[in-house]
N, C-alpha and C positions, 0 to 999 in steps of 0.2 A: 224534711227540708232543713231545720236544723241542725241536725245531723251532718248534713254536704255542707251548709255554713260552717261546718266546726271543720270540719275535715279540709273544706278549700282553706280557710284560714292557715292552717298547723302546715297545709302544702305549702302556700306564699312563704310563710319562717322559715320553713325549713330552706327553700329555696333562696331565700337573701342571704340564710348563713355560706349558704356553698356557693354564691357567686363571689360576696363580699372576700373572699381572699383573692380574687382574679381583677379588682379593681384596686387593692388597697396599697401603699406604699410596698416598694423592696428591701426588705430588710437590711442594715447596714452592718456588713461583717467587722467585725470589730478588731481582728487578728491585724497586722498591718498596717492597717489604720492612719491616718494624722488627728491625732487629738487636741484642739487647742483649750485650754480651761483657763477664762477672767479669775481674779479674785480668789485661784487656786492656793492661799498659801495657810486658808484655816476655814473650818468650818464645812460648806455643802458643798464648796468647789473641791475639796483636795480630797473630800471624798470621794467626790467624782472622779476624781483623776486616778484612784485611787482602784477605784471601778473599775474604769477603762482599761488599767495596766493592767490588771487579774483576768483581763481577757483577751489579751494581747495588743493593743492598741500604743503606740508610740504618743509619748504625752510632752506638751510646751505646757507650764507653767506660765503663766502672767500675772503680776500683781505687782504692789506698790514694795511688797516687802523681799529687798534684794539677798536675804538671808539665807531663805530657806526655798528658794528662788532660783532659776536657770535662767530668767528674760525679768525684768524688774523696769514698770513702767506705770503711769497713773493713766487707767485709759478714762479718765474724765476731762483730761485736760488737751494736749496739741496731739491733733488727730495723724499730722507727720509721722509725729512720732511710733504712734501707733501701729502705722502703716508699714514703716521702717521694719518696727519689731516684728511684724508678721512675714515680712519679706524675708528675713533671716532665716524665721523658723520653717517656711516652705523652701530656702533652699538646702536645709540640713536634711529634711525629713517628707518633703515632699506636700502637693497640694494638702488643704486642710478639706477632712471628709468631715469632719464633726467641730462646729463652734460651739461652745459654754459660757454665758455672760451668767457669772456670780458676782461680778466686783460688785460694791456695794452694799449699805446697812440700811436698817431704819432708825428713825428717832423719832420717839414717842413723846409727847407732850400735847398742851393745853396750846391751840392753835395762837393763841394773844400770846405765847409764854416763848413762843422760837425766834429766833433770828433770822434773817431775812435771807442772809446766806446758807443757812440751814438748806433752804429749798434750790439751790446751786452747785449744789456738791453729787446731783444724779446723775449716771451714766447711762445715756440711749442707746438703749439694743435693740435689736430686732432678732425676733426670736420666729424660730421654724414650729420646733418644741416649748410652749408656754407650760412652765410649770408652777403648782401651788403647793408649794410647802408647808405641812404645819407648822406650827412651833419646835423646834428642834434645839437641843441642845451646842449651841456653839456659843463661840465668844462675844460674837455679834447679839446674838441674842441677850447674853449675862448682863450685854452694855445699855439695852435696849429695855431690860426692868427697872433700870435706874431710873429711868424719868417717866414712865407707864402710869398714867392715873389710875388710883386703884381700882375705877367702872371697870377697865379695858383690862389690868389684871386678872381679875376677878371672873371676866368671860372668857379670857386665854386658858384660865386654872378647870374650866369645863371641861375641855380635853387632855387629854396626857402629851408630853413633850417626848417628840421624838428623837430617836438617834443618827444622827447626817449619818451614816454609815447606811442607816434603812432608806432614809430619802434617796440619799445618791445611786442606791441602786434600783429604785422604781424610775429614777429619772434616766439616767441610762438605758433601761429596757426600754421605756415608752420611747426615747430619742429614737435608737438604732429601727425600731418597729415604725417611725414616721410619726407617730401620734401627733395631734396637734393639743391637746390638753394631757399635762400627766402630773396626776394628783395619786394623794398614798389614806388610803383608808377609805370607812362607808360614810366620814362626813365630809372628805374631800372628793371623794366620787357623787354624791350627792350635790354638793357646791358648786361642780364643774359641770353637771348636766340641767341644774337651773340659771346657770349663768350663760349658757351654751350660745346663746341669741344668734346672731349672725356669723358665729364662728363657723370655719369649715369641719369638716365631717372627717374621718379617714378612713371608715369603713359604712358600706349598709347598715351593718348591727349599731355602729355606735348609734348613728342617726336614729333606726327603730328603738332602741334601750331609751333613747332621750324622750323621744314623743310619747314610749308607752307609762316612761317613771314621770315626768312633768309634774302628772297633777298628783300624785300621793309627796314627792318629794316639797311640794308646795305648801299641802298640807300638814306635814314634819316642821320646816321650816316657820309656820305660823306658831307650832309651840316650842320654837327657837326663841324666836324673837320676844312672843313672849317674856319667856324667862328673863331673857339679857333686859327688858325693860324693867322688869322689877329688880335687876340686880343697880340697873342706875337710879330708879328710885329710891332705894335703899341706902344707895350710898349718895344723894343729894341729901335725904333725911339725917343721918348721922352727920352729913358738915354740916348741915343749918342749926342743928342740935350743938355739934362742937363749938360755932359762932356764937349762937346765946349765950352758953357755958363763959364763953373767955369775954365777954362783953359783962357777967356780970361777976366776975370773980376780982 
């Protein structure tokens, strides 16, 4: 008897792998293509773009910086504008099969410590494709250690920093392939199936991988958290320690 439990089991899998390609997105041929890429002028976007041309895809540029640039536009501001700019780029090159929203940084700081405009300067996208980037190597990023408290240093230095050149092309596969989360490694695969909540699915497998990793990825997760607690304990003990210090010197 559990023997045929084991056996109808391993039949059900096997049978969700082989229907799950006859529900799942159609692949988006990338030769041809209209490529549009935000924020392509440094960093994850121009790799991206960078991507797309190595696979034949026809690429617009958009970004603030008119330099290094073919369309030079701030898409946080007059959405006319914006609109204008895409209007050009589909009459040169035709409909857009592929949108890219990179514009945009972060700024790390002690929440009493920002400016009020700080939180004013985000551009709203709406993304097909959500993606989680590690830590990667760009400029955005260089700008972004500057003002990073050392707690949130200190748990960024857990993992290693990637190369936009590797992001950009897990993000591209996962795009053309439909995916609705596309994350690069086993802690950004892990992050993206306990976070999964009401997101959509794009295939049977992903759905069954999420339900059957859950609870062990939960358990990983507990001696995450962990850690990073004792990394801001440690580093509240060392400023309280450095307070005393300069209060009695």
């Amino acid at each position: 008897m559990l023997l045929l439990a084991a056996a109808f089991l391993v039949a059900f899998v096997l049978l969700l792998y082989m229907v799950s390609p006859l529900i799942s997105p159609k692949p988006l041929a990338l030769p041809g293509a209209h490529v549009v890429v935000t924020g392509g002028s440094s960093g994850i976007g121009k790799c991206i773009a960078i991507e797309c041309y190595k696979q034949g895809a026809f690429i617009t540029l958009v970004a603030r910086n008119e330099v290094v640039l073919c369309i030079s536009v701030d898409v946080s501001q007059d959405y006319n504008q914006v609109e204008n700019v895409i209007k050009q780029a589909q009459e040169k090159l035709g409909p857009v099969d592929m949108l890219v929203n990179c514009a945009g940084m972060a700024m790390s700081g002690k929440f009493e410590d920002l400016e009020v405009s700080t939180f004013e300067v985000k551009p709203y996208n709406v993304y097909i494709t959500v993606a989680y980037p590690p830590d990667t190597d760009t400029p955005g990023f260089a700008e972004e250690n500057r003002t990073k408290p050392l707690e949130t240093r200190l748990i960024s230095e857990t993992t290693s920093v990637c190369k936009p050149e590797q992001v950009a092309k897990q993000i591209v596969k996962d795009a053309i392939q439909g995916n609705f989360n596309s994350s690069l490694g086993s802690d950004g695969y892990m992050l993206s199936a306990l976070t999964c909540g009401m997101a959509p699915v794009t295939s049977i497998t992903e759905g069954l991988q999420q339900v059957v990793t859950m609870g062990l990825f939960r358990t990983i997760a507990l001696f995450y958290l962990g850690s990073f607690d004792s990394i801001v304990r440690r580093c509240m003990m060392q400023r309280e320690k450095s307070e005393i210090a300069d209060k009695t010197a």
